[in-house]
C-alpha positions as CSV (number, residue, x, y, z in Angstrom):
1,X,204.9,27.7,101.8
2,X,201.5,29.3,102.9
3,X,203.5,30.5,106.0
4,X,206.6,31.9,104.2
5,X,204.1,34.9,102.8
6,X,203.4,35.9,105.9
7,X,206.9,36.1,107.2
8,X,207.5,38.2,103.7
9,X,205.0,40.5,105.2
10,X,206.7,41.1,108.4
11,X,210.3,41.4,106.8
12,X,208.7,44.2,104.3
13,X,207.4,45.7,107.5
14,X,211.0,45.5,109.9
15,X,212.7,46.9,106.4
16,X,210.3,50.0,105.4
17,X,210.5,50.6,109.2
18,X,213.9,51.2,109.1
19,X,213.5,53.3,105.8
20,X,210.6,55.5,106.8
21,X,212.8,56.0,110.1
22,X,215.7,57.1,108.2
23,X,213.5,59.4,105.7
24,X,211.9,61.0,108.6
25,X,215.2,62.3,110.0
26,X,216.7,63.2,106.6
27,X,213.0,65.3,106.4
28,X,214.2,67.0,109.8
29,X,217.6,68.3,108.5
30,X,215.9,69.5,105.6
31,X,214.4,73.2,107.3
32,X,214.5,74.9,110.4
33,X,210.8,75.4,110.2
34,X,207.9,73.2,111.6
35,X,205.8,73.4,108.5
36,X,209.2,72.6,106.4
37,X,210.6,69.5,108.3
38,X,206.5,68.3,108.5
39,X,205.8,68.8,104.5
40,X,209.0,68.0,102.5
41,X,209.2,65.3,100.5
42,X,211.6,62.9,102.7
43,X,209.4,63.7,105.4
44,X,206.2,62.5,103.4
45,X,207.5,59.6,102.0
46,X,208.4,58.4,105.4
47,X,205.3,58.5,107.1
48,X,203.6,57.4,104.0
49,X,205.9,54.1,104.1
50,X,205.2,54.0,107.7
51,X,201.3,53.6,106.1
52,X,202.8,50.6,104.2
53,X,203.9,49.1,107.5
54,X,200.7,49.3,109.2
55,X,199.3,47.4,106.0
56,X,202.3,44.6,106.3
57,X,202.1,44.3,110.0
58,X,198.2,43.5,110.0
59,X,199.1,40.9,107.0
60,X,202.1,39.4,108.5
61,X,199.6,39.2,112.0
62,X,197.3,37.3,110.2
63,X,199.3,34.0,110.1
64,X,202.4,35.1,112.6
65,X,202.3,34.9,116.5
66,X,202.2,38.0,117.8
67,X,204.8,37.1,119.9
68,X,207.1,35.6,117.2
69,X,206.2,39.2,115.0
70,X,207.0,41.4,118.1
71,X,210.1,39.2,118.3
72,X,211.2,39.6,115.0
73,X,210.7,43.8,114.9
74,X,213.5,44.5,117.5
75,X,215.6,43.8,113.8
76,X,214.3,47.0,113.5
77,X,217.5,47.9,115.4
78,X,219.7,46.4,113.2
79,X,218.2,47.7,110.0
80,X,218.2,51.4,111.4
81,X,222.3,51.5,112.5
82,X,222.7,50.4,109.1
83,X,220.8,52.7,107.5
84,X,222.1,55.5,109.7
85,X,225.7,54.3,108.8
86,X,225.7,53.5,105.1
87,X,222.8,56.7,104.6
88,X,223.3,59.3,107.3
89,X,227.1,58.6,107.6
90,X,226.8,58.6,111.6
91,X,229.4,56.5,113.4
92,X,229.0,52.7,114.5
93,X,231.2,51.9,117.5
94,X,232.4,48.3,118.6
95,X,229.6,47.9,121.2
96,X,226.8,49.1,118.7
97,X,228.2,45.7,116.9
98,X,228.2,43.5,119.8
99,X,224.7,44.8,120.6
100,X,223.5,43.8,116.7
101,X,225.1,40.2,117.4
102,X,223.2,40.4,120.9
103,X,219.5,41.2,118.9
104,X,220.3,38.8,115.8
105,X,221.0,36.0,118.4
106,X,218.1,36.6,120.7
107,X,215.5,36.8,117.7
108,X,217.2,33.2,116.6
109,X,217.0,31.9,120.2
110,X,213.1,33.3,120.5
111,X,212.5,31.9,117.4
112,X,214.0,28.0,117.8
C-alpha cells in the first residue's frame, strides 16, 4: 500500500501536466501581446500547476524508479491529445490513435 502513494504522486503529476499544458496554450490565444499571453489568468494557473508538478514528481521520486517514473510521463502524450480534443476542439486523426495504443502498450511492457 505504502507504494501505491507514490504512484498517486506521479499520476497527479502526468495529469496536471497535461492540464497546465493545455491552460498555457488557452493563455496564448488569449492576447496578441507578450505581457497579455504571460499575465492572464489561464496562463498563470498553468505554470502555477506546473509548480504542483515539480512538488508531485519529487514525491512520486521518492519511492518510484526513476526509470519506471520517466516511463510512466510519456502518458503525458495521451493526456494532452485528449485534452486538446475534448478542450481545444483540435482534430485527432486515426494514426494519433494508433500512436496512443503504441505509448499505453509500451508504458505496460516497460512496466511488466
Amino acid at each position: 500500500m505504502e507504494v501505491m502513494i507514490y504512484y498517486l504522486f506521479a499520476m497527479l503529476s502526468i495529469l496536471l501536466t497535461g492540464v497546465g499544458q493545455t491552460l498555457i496554450k488557452i493563455g496564448a490565444h488569449n492576447d496578441n501581446t507578450l505581457f497579455g499571453i504571460y499575465f492572464n489568468p489561464a496562463t498563470a494557473t498553468g505554470y502555477f500547476l506546473f509548480l504542483i508538478v515539480t512538488i508531485s514528481s519529487v514525491l512520486a521520486l521518492k519511492g518510484i524508479d526513476l526509470k519506471v517514473f520517466y516511463a510512466l510521463t510519456s502518458l503525458n502524450y495521451i493526456v494532452v491529445m485528449i485534452l486538446s480534443r475534448v478542450v481545444l476542439k483540435e482534430e485527432m486523426s486515426r494514426n494519433k490513435l494508433q500512436a496512443m495504443c503504441l505509448i499505453v502498450l509500451g508504458v505496460i511492457v516497460f512496466n511488466s
